[in-house]
Structures are given as C-alpha cells and as structure tokens.
Phi, psi and omega in degrees: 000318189292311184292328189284339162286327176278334139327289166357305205247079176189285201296331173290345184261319169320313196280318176333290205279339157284352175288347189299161163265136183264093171276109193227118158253172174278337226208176183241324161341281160298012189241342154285355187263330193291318181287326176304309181312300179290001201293122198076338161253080189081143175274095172306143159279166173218147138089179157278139179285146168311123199076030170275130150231154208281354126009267184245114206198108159285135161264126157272190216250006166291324171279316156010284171277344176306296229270326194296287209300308182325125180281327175248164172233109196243168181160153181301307194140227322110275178287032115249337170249051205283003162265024177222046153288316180286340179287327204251040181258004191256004194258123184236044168216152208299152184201133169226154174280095193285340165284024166246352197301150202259125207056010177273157187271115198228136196229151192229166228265322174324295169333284211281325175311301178293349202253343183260358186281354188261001171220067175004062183241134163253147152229143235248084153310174157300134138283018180301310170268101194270147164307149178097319201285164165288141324139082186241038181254043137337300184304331179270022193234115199269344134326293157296346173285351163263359175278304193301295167327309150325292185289352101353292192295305179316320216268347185247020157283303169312323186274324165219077179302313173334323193232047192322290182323306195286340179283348178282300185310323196266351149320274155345326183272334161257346150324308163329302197295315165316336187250339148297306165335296179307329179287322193261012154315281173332314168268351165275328184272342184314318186316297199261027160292015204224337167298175215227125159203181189219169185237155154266356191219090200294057177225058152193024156316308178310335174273323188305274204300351186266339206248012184044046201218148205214138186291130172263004166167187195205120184271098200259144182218048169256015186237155164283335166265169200264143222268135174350171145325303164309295174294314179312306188317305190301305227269350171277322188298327199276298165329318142325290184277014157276355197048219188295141232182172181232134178239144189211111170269183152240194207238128051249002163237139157249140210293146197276001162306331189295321186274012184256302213287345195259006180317124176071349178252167158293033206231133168261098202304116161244206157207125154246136201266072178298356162287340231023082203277331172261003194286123174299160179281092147218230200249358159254006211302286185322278217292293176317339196266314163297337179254001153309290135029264134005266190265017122314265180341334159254330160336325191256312174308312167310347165274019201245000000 
C-alpha cells in the first residue's frame, strides 16, 4: 500500500512539473512582466545576459535551442531585437513581436523628433534610432504592461488550462499593483517636471509622456568613436544654457563623454536603468524596475 501511494505522489509530481509552461523572453523586462503573471506555477527565462544589449546580440547556438525548444516565446519585435528574425524562422511554436500586439500605446521617434526642433533643440540620436522608426522601449509605459500581460495570461491559459485561476488571480494583483504604483509615481515626480535634464539614450519617452516629463536633449554614445570637437563644444554650450541639470547614462557603463561634457559645469552625472539589469525576477519584479525609474530620476533632480 505504502509503495503503492508513493507511486502516486511520484506520478503527481511528474505531471505537475510537466505542466509548468517553458515561458521564454528576450529582454528581462518582459521576463518580469512574465513572472508576475507565472507567479507560483513556474519561472519564466530570459535571454539575453544581464547588460547584454538587445540592439546589438550575438546568439549562441545555445540560445539558438532555448528559443527553438521554449513552449512560449516573447520579444519586442524587429526594431529591437533585429538578430532574431532568422532564428525564429526554424521555431514551430507560439512565439509574438509584442510591437505587434493589438492595444498597446506605441510612439515613434519622428514624432518626439518634430516636437523638439520646434522649439529649436535638435537632437544628436543613436542612428539606431531613425526618424519615423518605432519608438521599441515599449515595455516602460506601465499601461502597456497590462496589455502584455493579459496576452500571457491568455496564452498560458491555452497552454496550461489546469492552472487557469491562477494566472488570472496573479493578473489581477498585479494590475492592482500597478494602479498603486501609477500613484505614488506621479506624486513623486509632480515636483520636478519642469527640470531640465538630458540622456544618452532616447529610451525612456514612453516613461516621460506617462509622467508628464520631457528630455532637454540627447547625447548619443551609440558610436565607439568619440565625436569631434566641435560637436563636444555645441552639446556643452546646450548644457550651459540649461543650468543646473541631470545628465543620465545607464548602466553598466557610462560613457566618457558624460565626464568631458560635464567638467566644470552644474550638471549632475546619474543612471537610469530601462533594463533592469540588477533587478531580482520575482511577482513584484515589473513594478521595482519602473519605480526604480522613478525614483533615480527624481533622486537627481530634486537636487538641482
């Protein structure tokens, strides 16, 4: 009798653990939005390694099988993860561009481009980011992030209907979380919209425009060589007439332009992290990583 129950509780634990869903994303953003959803029936994966960026991504032939063998698949899309059209074209299992997904708030580089030349700022981009293009820092607009997350839950409903409830319940907690969250944003940041602070990286309009806060320019550090003279001379002169400021790399390195332009002037050298490169994976993950966000950003400003 005894051997015959431990068979049993042997075989439930077999079905169990074959029921987790092999949840896989590119970026860990979306593997934090994936963990809240999965929360108690499996660990979603990511990836790209911390400080990787998805930009620019070599694939081993290891991530290779990660991404073919994962029963779901997740990922921005093309204008951002632009090495992983051809892997997934050998992948015969659901996998989504989440820039394609039907209700999310989606902003393009053109737009934000026209809104600073009219008050005569140009700004010196990444050319990864061409006028016109999408805008694929998506994932930092906490509204899309209940979009993505619905279509998770759906997708791991389908896949694993047994543990339906739950995944619906951990929507619900975090859509909860989330509307707290938007609150005490919101009262952190009213104080410092009106400060001038500037980037290395055009990836956080989508935090800006939910938040009522706008970029006084853009240092592009997407190239290894380092820009002329001239040009250091302009983007200091545009630092100058901003006064005291915040200037914001990410991490994990900052750029040595940041220690040229800022020599001598009142500007203050940070980081903001739209990966969450240190952020631990759990069912809170998503919401620390946006209000980390957050409170850098007003952390530096309020001191100007």
């Amino acid at each position: 009798m005894f051997r015959l129950l431990a068979t049993l509780l042997l075989s439930a634990c077999a079905l169990s653990a074959q029921a987790e869903v092999r949840l896989l994303t590119s970026i860990k953003p979306l593997q934090l939005i994936a963990a809240a959803v999965q929360d108690g029936h499996g660990q979603p994966d990511v990836l790209l390694p911390p400080g990787a960026s998805p930009h620019q991504y070599a694939l081993r032939p290891s991530d290779v099988r990660r991404v073919r063998e994962a029963d779901l698949f997740y990922w921005v899309g093309p204008d951002l993860e632009g090495f992983l059209p051809r892997v997934l074209e050998g992948r015969d299992k659901p996998s989504l561009a989440l820039q394609d997904l039907p209700g999310l708030q989606l902003r393009h580089f053109a737009t934000a481009h026209d809104e600073h030349e009219e008050d005569g700022d140009v700004d010196e981009h990444d050319h990864a980011h061409r006028p016109g293009s999408l805008d694929a820092h998506l994932w930092l607009l906490p509204a899309n992030a209940r979009v993505i997350a619905r279509r998770m839950v759906t997708d791991l409903v389908a896949a694993d209907p047994a543990n339906a409830a739950r995944y619906q319940a951990n929507l619900r907690a975090f859509e909860g979380r989330l509307d707290q969250l938007d609150t005490r944003i919101k009262a952190r940041l009213a104080g410092v919209a009106s400060k001038p602070f500037f980037v290395f990286h055009e990836a956080f309009d989508y935090f800006e425009a939910a938040y009522g806060l706008r970029h006084a320019g853009v240092f592009s550090a997407g190239s290894e060589v380092q820009p002329g003279a001239r040009h250091v001379a302009a983007m200091r002169e545009r630092l100058q007439k901003a006064g005291p400021s915040c200037v914001f790399s990410e991490p994990p390195l900052r750029p040595r332009l940041a220690e040229t332009l800022s020599a001598g002037l009142p500007v203050r050298l940070a980081e903001l992290d739209a990966l969450g490169v240190d952020q631990a994976v759990d069912a809170g993950g998503y919401e620390k990583l946006i209000e980390k966000l957050a409170s850098d950003l007003a952390g530096c400003l309020e001191t100007l």
